[in-house]
Structure formats: structure tokens, C-alpha cells
Backbone as a chain_set.jsonl record, in Angstrom:
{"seq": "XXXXXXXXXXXXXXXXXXXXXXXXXXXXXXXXXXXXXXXXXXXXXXXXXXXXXXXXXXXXXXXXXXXXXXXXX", "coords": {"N": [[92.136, -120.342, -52.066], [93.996, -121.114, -50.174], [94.152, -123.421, -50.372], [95.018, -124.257, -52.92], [97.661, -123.339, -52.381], [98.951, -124.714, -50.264], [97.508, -127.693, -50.951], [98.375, -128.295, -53.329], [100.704, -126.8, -53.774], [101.088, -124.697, -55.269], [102.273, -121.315, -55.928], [100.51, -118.197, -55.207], [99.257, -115.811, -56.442], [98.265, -113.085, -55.363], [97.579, -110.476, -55.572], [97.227, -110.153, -58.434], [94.992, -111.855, -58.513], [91.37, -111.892, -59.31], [88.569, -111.04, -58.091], [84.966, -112.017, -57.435], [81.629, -111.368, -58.461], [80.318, -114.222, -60.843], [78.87, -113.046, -63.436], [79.462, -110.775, -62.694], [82.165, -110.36, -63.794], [84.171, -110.852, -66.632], [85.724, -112.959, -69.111], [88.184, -112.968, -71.411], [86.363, -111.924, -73.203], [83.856, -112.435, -72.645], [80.805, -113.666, -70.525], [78.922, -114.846, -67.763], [76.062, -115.097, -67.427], [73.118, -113.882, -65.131], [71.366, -115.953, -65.687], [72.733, -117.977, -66.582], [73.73, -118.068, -68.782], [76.476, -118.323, -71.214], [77.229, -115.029, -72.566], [77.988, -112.39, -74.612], [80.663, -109.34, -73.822], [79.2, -106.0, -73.815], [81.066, -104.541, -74.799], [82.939, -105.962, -76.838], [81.189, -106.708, -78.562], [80.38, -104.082, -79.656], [83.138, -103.646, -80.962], [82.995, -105.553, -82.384], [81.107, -104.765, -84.099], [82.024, -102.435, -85.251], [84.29, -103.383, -86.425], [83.016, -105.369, -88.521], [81.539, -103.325, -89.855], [83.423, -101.768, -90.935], [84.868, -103.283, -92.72], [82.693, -104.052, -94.616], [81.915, -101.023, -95.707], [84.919, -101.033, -97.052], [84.429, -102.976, -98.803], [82.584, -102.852, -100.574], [82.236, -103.191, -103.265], [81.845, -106.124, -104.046], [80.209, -108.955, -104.556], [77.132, -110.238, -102.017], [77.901, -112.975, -101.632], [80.879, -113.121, -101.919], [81.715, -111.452, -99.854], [80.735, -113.039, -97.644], [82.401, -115.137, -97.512], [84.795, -113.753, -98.125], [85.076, -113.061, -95.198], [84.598, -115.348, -93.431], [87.203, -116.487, -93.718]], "CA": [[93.504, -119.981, -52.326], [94.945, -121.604, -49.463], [94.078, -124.719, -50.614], [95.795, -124.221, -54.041], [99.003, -123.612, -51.957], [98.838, -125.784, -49.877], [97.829, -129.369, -51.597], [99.203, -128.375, -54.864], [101.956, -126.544, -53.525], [101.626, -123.364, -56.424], [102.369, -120.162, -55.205], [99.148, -117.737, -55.387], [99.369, -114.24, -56.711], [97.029, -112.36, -54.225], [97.444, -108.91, -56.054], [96.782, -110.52, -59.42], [93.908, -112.252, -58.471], [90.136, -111.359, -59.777], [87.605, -111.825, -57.415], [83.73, -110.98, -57.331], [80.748, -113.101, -58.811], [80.912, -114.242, -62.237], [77.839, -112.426, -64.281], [80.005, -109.39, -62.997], [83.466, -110.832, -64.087], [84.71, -111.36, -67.973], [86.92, -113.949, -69.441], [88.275, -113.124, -72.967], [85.182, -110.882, -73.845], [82.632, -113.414, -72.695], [80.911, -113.792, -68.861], [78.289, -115.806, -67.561], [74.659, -114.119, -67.24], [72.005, -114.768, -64.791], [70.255, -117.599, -65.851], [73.574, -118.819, -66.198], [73.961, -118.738, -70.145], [77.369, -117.348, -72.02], [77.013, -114.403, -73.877], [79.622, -111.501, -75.206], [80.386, -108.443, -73.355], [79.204, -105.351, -74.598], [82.732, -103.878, -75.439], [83.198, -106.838, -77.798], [80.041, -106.811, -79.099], [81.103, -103.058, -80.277], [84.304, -103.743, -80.958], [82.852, -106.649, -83.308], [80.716, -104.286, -84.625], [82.912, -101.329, -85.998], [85.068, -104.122, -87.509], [82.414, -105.376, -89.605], [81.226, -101.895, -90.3], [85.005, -101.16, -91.6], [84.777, -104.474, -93.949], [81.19, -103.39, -95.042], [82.353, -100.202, -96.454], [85.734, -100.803, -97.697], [84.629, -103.813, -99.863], [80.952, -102.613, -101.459], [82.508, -103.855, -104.89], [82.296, -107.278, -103.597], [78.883, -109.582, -103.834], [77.298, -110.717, -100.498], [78.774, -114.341, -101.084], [82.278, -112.899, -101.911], [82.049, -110.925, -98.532], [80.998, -113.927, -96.813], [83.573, -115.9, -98.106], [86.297, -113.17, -97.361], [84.628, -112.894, -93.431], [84.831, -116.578, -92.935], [88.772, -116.728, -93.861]], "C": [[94.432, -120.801, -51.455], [94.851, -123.312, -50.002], [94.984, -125.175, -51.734], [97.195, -124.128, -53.253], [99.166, -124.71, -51.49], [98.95, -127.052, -50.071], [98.528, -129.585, -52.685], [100.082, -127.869, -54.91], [102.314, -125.639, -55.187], [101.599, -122.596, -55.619], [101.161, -119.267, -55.94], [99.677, -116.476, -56.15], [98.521, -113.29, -56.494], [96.658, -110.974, -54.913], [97.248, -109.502, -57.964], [95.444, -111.149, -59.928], [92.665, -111.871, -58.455], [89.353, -112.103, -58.737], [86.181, -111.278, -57.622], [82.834, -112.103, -58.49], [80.725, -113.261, -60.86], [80.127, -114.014, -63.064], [78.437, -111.082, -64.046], [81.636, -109.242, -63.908], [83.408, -111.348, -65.788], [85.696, -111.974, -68.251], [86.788, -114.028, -71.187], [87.303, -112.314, -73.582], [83.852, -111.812, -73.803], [82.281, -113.259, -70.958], [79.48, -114.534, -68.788], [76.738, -114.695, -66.648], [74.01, -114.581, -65.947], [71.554, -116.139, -64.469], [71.488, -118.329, -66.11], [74.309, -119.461, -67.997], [75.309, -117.754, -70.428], [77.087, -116.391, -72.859], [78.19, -113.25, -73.601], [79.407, -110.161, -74.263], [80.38, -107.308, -74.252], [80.18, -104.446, -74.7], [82.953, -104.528, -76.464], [82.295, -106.959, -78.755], [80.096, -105.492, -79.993], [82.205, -102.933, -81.551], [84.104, -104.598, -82.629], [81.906, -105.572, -84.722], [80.914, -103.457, -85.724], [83.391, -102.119, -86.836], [84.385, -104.696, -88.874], [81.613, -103.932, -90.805], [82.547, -100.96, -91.21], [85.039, -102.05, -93.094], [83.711, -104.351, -95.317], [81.697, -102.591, -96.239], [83.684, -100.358, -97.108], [85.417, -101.991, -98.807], [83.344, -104.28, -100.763], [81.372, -103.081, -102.988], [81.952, -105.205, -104.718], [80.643, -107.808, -103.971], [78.973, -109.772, -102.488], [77.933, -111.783, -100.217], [80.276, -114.231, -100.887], [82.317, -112.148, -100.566], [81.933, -111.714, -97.445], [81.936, -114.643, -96.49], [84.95, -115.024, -97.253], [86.451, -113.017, -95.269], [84.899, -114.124, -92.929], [86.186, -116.954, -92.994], [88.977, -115.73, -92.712]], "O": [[95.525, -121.165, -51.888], [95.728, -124.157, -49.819], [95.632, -126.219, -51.656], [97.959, -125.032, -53.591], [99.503, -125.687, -52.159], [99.917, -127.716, -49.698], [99.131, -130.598, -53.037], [100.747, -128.079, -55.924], [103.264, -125.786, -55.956], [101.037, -122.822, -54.547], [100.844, -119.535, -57.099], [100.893, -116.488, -56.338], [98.026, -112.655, -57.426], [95.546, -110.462, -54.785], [97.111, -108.478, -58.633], [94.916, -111.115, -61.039], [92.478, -111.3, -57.381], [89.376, -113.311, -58.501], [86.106, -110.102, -57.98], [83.184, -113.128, -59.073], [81.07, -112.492, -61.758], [80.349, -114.808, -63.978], [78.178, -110.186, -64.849], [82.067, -108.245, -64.486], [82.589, -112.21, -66.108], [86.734, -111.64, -67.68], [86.011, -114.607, -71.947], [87.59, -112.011, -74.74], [83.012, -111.901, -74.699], [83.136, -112.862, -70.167], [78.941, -114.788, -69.865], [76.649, -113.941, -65.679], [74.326, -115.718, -65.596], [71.441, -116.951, -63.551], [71.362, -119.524, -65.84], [74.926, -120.466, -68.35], [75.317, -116.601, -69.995], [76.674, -116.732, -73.967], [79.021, -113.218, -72.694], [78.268, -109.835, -73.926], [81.128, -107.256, -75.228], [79.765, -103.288, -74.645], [83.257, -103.775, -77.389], [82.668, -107.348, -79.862], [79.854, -105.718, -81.178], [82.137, -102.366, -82.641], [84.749, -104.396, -83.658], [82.071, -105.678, -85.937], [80.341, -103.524, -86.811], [83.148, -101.898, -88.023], [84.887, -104.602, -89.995], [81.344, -103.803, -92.0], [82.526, -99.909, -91.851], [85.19, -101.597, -94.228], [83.897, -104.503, -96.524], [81.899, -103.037, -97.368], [83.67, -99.586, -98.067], [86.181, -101.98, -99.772], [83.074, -105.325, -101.354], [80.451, -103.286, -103.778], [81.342, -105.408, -105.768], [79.779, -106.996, -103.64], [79.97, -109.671, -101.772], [78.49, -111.973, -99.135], [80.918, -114.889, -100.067], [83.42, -112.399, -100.08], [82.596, -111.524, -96.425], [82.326, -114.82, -95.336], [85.701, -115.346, -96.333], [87.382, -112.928, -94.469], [85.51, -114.098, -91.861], [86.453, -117.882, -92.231], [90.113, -115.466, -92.319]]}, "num_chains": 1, "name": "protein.A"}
């Protein structure tokens, strides 16, 4: 942090700032595992879930390609 003031002369925002290691930390609904690979957090992974589960049922008229089709737009 001090360094960011300092050489680059931004001002910090100490009470805004996230700290703590980054397999515990999320960015956007994503965080960095372990072994060090990206994968989704499970809130989003939920979240992603219901939504297709909403799409699912409201558009059973539909073939599977026409639901692909409408999922990919």
C-alpha cells in the first residue's frame, strides 16, 4: 500500500480495502483454488443454477436446439 502511494502517488482507501489470501477471497463470482486453478464460487454456481432451472421450465414447448439457441443469445 505504501508503495502505491508513494511511487504512484494514488491515494489508498484503507477501509475499502480486501485483504486475506486469495483461495479465500472472490472477484466477480470467481477465486483462485489451491492448486491454483479458477473456478466459480458456490453462490454463483447456485445462482447460475436456479436461472437455468427458471428457463428450463418456462420454455418446455421449445426443442433442445431452440433452447440452446435462446441460452446462447
Amino acid at each position: 500500500m505504501a508503495l502505491i502511494a508513494k511511487h504512484l502517488r494514488l491515494e489508498v482507501n484503507a477501509t475499502k480495502r480486501g485483504t486475506g489470501r486469495p483461495r479465500e477471497r472472490k472477484f466477480l463470482g470467481f477465486r483462485i483454488n489451491p492448486q491454483g486453478q479458477i473456478e466459480a464460487v458456490p453462490p454463483s454456481v447456485e445462482r447460475f443454477k436456479t436461472k437455468v432451472r427458471e428457463l428450463w421450465r418456462s420454455r418446455q414447448s421449445q426443442t433442445s436446439e431452440e433452447l440452446r439457441d435462446t441460452w446462447r443469445a
